[in-house]
C-alpha atoms as one frame of an Amber mdcrd trajectory, in Angstrom:
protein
 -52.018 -53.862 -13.349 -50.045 -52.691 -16.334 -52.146 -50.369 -18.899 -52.878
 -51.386 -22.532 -51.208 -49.836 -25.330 -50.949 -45.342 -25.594 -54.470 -43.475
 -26.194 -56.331 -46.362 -24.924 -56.412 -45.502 -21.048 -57.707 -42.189 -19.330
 -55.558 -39.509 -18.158 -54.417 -40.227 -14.285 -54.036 -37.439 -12.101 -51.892
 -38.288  -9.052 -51.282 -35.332  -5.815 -47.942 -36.460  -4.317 -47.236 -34.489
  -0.970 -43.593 -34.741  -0.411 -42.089 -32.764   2.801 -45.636 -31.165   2.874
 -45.410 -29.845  -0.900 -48.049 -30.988  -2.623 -47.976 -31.511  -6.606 -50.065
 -32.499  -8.897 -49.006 -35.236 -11.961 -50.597 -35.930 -14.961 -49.535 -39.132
 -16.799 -50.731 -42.992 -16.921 -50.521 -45.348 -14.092 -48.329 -48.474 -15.507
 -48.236 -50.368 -12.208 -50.124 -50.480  -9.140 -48.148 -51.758  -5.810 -50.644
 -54.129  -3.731 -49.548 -51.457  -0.896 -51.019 -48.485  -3.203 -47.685 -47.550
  -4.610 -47.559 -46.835  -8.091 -45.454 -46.226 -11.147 -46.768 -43.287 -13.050
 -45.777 -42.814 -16.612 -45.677 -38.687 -17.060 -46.380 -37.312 -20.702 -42.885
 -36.176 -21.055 -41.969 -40.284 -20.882 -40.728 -39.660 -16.875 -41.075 -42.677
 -14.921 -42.073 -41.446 -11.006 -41.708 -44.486  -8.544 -44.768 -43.333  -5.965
 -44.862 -45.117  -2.432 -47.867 -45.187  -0.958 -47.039 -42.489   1.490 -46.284
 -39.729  -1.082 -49.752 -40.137  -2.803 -52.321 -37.832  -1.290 -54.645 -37.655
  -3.766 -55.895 -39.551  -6.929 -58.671 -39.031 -10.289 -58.940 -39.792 -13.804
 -60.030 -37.705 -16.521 -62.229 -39.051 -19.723 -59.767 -37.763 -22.112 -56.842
 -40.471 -23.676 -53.318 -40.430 -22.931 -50.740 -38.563 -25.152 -47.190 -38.149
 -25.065 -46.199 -34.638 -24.863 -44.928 -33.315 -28.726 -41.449 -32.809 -29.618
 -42.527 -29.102 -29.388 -44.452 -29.315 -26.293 -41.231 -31.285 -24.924 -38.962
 -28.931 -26.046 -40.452 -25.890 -24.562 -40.932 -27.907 -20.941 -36.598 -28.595
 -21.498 -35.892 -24.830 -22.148 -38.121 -23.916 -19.228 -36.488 -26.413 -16.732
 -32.975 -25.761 -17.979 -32.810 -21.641 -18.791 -29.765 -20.958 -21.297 -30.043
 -24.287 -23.069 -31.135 -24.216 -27.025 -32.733 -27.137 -28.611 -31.888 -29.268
 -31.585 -34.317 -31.629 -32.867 -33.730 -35.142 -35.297 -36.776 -37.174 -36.267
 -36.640 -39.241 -33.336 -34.806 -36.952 -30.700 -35.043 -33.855 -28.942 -31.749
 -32.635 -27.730 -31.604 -29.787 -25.082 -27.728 -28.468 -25.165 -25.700 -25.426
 -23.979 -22.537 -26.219 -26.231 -21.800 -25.838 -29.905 -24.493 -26.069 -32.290
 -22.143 -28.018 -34.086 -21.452 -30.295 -31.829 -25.385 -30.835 -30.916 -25.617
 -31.647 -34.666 -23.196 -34.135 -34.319 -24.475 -35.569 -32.001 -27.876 -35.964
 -33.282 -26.948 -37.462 -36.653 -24.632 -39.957 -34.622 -27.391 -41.041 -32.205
 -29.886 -41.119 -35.906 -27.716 -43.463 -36.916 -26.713 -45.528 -34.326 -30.880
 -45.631 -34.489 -31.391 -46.585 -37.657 -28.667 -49.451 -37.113 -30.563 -50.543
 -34.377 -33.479 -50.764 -35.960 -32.107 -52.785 -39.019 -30.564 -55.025 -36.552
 -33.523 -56.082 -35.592 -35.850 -56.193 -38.396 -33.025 -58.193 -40.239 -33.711
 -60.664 -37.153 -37.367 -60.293 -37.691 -38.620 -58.718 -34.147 -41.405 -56.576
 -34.824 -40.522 -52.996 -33.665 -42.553 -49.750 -33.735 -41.859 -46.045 -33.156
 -41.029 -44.817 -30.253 -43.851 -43.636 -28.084 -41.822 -40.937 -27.132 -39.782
 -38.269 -28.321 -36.103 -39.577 -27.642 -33.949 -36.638 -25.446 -30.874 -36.026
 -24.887 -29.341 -33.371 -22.784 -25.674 -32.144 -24.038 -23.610 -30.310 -21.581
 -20.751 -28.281 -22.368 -18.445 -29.553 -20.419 -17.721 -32.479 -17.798 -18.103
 -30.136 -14.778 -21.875 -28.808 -15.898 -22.885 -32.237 -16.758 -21.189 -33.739
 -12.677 -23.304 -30.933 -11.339 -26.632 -32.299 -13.224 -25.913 -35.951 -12.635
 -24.662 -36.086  -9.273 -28.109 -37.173  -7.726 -28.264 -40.181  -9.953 -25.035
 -41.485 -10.436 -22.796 -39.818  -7.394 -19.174 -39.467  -7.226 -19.351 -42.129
 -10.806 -19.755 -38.616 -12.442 -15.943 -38.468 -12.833 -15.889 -41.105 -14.481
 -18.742 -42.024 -16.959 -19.051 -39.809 -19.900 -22.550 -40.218 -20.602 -25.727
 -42.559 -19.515 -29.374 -43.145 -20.336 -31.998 -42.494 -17.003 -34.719 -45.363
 -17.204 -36.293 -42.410 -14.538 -35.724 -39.434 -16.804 -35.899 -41.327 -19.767
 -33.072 -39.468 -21.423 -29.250 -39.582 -22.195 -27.574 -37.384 -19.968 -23.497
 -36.255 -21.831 -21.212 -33.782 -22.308 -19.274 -32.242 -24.818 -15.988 -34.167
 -25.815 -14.562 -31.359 -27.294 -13.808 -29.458 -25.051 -14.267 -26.798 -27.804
 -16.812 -25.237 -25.836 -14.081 -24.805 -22.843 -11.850 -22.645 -25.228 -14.523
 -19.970 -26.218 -14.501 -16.561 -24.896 -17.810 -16.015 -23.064
């Protein structure tokens, strides 16, 4: 079953017990496996792939589903990476520990990248909306930070892709270019 459109649907509460941890996540169920598997849409926009064996435990609350807030997002990005400042655009959210110059940079490059995008497509005539989701984008300052945070997605291809988006994560994961950052005395 795949759930109707954001705000409709109630609040899905799923207990995952992995290696005898158990944790409890709050999101929206987007697809149930006939096996009891699901795919559970988290209010930071996380995607979590649940087989049936990791689910202990499942409820619904009465209240609608919302997308965490650009503040409430960036908060949750400073707590899970400490030392990293945030930047925000009108559609993104970028966490960084490099230059604020070079965060800004990056943000008005990915604004309008997004706004070319968009025109692309309403030129073509494809109905498009906002995103449900506050866009993120981590910045790293340099390659070595950014291999360390990426490894357990994209492996050894660390050394050699510069940046990527996570379907998962739902964010672009990059580093500084620079190299500016490299030649600062910390």
């Amino acid at each position: 079953v795949i759930c109707c459109a954001s705000g409709v649907l109630a609040v899905d509460f799923v207990t995952i017990d992995k290696n005898g941890t158990k944790t409890e996540l709050e999101g929206r169920i987007e697809v149930e496996a006939q096996d009891g598997g699901v795919l559970l849409l988290t209010r930071d926009g996380v995607l979590w792939p649940l087989p049936k064996e990791e689910v202990a435990a499942r409820r619904k609350d009465d209240k609608p589903f919302k997308p965490l807030t650009k503040e409430d997002l960036a908060k949750k990005l400073t707590v899970d990476l400490p030392g990293f400042k945030i930047y925000q655009t009108k559609h993104y959210v970028f966490c960084y520990n490099t230059s604020p110059g070079y965060a800004k940079w990056v943000g008005g490059l990915y604004e309008r990248l997004f706004d070319a995008f968009y025109t692309y497509w309403k030129f073509r005539k494809l109905e498009l909306h906002e995103p449900e989701f506050p866009l993120i984008a981590l910045v790293f300052e340099n390659q070595e930070s950014y291999a360390l945070y990426s490894r357990k997605e994209l492996g050894e291809a660390t050394k050699s892709i510069i940046g990527y988006y996570s379907l998962q994560s739902n964010q672009v994961n990059m580093y500084d270019l620079t190299g500016v950052e490299e030649l600062r005395v910390k």
